[in-house]
N, C-alpha and C positions, 0 to 999 in steps of 0.2 A: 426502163429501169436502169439506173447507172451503177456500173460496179463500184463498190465500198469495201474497201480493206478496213477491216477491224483492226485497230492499233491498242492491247490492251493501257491500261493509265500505266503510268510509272508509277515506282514504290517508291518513298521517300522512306529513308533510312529510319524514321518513329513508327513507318508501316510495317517495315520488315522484318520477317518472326524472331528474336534472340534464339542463339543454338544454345541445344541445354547446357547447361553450366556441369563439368566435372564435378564429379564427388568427391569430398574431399578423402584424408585420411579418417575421420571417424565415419563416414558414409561407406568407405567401403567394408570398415570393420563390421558394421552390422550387417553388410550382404552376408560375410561368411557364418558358416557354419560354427554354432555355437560350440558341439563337441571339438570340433577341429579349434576352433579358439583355448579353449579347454588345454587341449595335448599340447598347442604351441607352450602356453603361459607355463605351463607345467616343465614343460625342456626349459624353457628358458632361465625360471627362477631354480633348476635345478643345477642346469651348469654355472648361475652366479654364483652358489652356495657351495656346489660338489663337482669340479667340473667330470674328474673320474666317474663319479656313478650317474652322471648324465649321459657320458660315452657307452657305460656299461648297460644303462636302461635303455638306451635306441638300438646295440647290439641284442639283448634280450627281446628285444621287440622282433628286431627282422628274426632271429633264431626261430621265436616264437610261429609267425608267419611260414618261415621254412619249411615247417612239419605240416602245417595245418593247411598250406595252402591252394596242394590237390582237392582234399575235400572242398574247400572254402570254393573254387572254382562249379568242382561238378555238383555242389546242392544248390550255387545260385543258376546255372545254368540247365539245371535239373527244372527247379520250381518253376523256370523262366518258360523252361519246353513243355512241361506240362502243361501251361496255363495256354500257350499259344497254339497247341496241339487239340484243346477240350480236354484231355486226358485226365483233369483234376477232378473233375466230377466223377469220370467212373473208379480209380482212386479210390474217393471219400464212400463210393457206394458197396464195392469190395469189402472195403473195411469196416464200413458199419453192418454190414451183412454178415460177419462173424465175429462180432468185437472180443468174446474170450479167448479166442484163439490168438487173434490178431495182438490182446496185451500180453498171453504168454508167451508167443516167439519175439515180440518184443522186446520184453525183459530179458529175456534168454539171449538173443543178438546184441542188447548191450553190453551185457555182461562181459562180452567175446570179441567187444569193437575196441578199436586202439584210439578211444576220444578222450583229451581229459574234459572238466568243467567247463575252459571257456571254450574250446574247441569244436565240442557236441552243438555248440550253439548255431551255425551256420545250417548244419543236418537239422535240427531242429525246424529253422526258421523256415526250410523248405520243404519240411513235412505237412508244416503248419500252413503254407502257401497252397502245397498242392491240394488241399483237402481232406488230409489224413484225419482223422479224431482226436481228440484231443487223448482220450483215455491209454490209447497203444502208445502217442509220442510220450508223456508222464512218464510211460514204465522205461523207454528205451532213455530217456532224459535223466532220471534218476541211477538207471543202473550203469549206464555207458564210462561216468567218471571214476567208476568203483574198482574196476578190472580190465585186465585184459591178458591174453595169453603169455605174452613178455614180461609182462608183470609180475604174474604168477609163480612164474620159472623163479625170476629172481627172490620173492620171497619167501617161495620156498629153501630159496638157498642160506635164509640170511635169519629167519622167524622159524623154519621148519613146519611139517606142511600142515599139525591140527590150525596152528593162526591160519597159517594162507586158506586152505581147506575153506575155514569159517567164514573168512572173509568175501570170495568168493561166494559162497550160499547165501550171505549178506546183500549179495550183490542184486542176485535174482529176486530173493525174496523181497528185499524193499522195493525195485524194480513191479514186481505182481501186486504188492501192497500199494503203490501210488497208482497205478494202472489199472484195477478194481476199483478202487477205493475213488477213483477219479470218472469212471465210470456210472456208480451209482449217483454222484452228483450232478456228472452231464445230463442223466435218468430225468431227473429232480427240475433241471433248467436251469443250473450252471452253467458258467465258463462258455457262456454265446458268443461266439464270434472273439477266440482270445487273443489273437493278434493283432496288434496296436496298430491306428489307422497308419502312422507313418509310415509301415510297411503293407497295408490292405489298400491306401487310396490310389494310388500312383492309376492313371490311367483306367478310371474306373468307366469310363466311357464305351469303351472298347469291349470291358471287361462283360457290359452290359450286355454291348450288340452279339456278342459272339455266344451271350446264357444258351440261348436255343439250340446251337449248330451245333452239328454231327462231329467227332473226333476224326480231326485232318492232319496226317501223319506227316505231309507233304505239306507245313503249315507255311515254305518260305514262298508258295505260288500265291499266298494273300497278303496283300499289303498291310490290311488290318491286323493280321496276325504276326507280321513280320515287325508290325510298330508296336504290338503288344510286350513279342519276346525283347525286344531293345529295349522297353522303357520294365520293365520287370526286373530284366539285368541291371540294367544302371540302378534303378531305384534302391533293390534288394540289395545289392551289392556294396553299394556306395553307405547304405545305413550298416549293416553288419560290420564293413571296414573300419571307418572311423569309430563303434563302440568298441569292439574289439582289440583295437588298437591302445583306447583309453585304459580298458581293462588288462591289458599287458602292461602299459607302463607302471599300474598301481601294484601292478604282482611283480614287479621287477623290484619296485620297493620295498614289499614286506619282505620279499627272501632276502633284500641286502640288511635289514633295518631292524625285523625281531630277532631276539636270540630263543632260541630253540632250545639250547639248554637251559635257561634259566625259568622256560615254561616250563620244563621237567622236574625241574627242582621242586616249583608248583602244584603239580600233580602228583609226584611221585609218592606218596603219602598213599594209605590205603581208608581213607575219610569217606563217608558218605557221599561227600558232597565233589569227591573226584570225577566221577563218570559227568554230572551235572558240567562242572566246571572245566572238562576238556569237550564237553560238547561246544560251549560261549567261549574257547579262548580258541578251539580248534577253524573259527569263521574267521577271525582275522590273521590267524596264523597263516594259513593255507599251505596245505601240506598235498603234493598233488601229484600223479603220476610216479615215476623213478625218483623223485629227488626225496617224498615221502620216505621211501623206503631208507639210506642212510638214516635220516633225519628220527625217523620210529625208534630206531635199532638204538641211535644213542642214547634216546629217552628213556626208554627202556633199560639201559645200562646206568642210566643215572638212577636208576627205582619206579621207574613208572608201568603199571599194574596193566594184566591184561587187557581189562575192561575201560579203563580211561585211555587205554592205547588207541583200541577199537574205534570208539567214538572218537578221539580225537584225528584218525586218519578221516572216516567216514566225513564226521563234519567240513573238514578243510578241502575233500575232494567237491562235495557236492553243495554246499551253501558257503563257496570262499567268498568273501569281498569283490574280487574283478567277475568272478562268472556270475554274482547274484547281478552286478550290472548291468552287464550284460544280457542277464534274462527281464531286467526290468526295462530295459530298453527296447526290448521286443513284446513283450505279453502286457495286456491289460494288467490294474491293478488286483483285481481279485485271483488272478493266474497268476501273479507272482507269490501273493501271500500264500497260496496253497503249497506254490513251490515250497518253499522255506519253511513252513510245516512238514513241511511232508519232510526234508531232508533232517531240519532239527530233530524229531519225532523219531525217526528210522537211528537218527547216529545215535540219538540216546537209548533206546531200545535194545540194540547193537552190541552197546558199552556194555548195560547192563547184563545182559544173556554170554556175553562174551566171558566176563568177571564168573560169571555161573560157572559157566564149562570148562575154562582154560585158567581159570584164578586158582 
């Protein structure tokens, strides 16, 4: 047998693979992320038009972040370590094991958490992740934008304490009201599965292999676990960022863009249709945390009645424009509409019992 070198053919330059062609500028535009296209176009045609309140809306944005952005860490790194730990199942089994308890301290802990509307969203998303029920996050979701201890203080300083007083009892009570009332529905076969695949699919492989196994507190000694928490983080993390962000730039606009007194002028009337008409004018207003409080007090000084006060704080904290975003960006559609009931419903309920006691 005589040795034989294999010489493979030569390629002829019509043989040889073309390298892929770059993408151009429209090709890359469509890899990126539609939100984040979104907030670009929005700075941009902002600073052609306003270059000032373009500067002042990216400042408002980081400000924004500033406050919220410990939380915004430990509940995406929260949901991340529960999921990777097993921990999220026994979680969801605690709390379905005593769900009345679990929506009254609930509602009562939001009442007393320093979250506004878009803020509580993050705590939210990783309640939602780890397995909590929907019916206790409802009560803490609702009542969380309502109050909080510094809050309180000041408005007692500025309304005296029956308003504050009320409003706080407001807080809980709608908080127990969404949180029952969200419960006999999940009863019912509601609200399955309410968070939106964008934030459930991320690694659902993984998510799979690990249903069965034991709660592994030491979860960085598995690699499956170790690729679960990194792609939870990123994933979680990365979708909350970017809506979050959209929804501060749009709140950066109303507080530069409505006038606040001129909604008072509106309301200040003692009409029927006042409590009604600060609950729909209170959504786009958005009147939210500290900045509420001036903004209440001059309304008020202009004529505006206890009870459209109420509601219109109530509605702007909890159904504004950037946090309903926000939560539609994360909940299926029937979880949101419930939301927005449920805050419409409460701020006008609110208005009117307010108008009762304090008119």
């Amino acid at each position: 047998m005589s040795d034989t070198i294999f010489t493979p053919p030569l390629q002829t330059p019509a043989d040889t693979p073309a390298s892929p062609a770059r993408p151009g500028l429209l090709g890359r535009l469509k890899r990126l992320d539609r939100v984040f296209l979104v907030i670009l176009t929005g700075i941009l045609i902002l600073a052609a038009l306003n270059r000032e309140q373009a500067a002042a809306s990216i400042l408002f944005v980081a400000d924004a972040y500033s406050f919220i952005a410990p939380f915004f860490l430990m509940s995406v790194l929260a949901a991340a370590w529960t999921k990777a730990t097993g921990l999220d199942r026994q979680i969801a089994r605690a709390f379905t094991s005593r769900p009345m308890t679990a929506i009254f301290l609930a509602a009562l802990f939001g009442a007393i958490s320093p979250f506004c509307s878009c803020g509580v969203v993050p705590i939210i998303a990783g309640l939602l992740s780890a397995g909590v029920p929907l019916a206790p996050v409802m009560a803490f979701w609702i009542a969380s934008p309502l109050m909080d201890p510094q809050i309180f203080i000041l408005m007692a300083a500025v309304f005296g304490l029956p308003f504050t007083v009320f409003k706080a009892a407001a807080a809980v009570v709608l908080g127990l009201g969404a949180g029952y009332g969200t419960h006999v529905l999940v009863a019912r076969g509601a609200f399955a599965d309410p968070l939106k695949g964008a934030v459930t699919s991320c690694c659902g492989a993984r998510k799979k292999a690990l249903a069965g196994a034991p709660v592994e507190w030491g979860f960085w000694r598995d690699r499956e676990r170790v690729a679960l928490f990194r792609d939870e983080s990123r994933t979680i993390g990365w979708f909350l960022f970017k809506w979050l962000t959209l929804a501060f730039l749009i709140e950066s606009l109303m507080v530069a863009y409505i006038p606040a007194d001129q909604v008072g002028r509106w309301l200040g009337g003692g009409d029927w249709w006042a409590i009604p008409a600060a609950v729909a004018v209170g959504v786009p207003a958005y009147l939210n945390g500290f900045a509420a409080i001036p903004t209440i007090d001059g309304l008020m000084d202009l004529g505006m009645a206890p009870g459209p006060a109420m509601a219109f704080m109530i509605a702007g904290g909890v159904t504004s424009i950037p946090a309903a975003m926000a939560v539609w960006a994360l909940v299926k559609r029937p979880t949101f509409v419930w939301y927005i009931v449920l805050g419409l419903t409460g701020s006008l309920l609110a208005g009117i019992l307010a108008q009762a006691v304090l008119g």
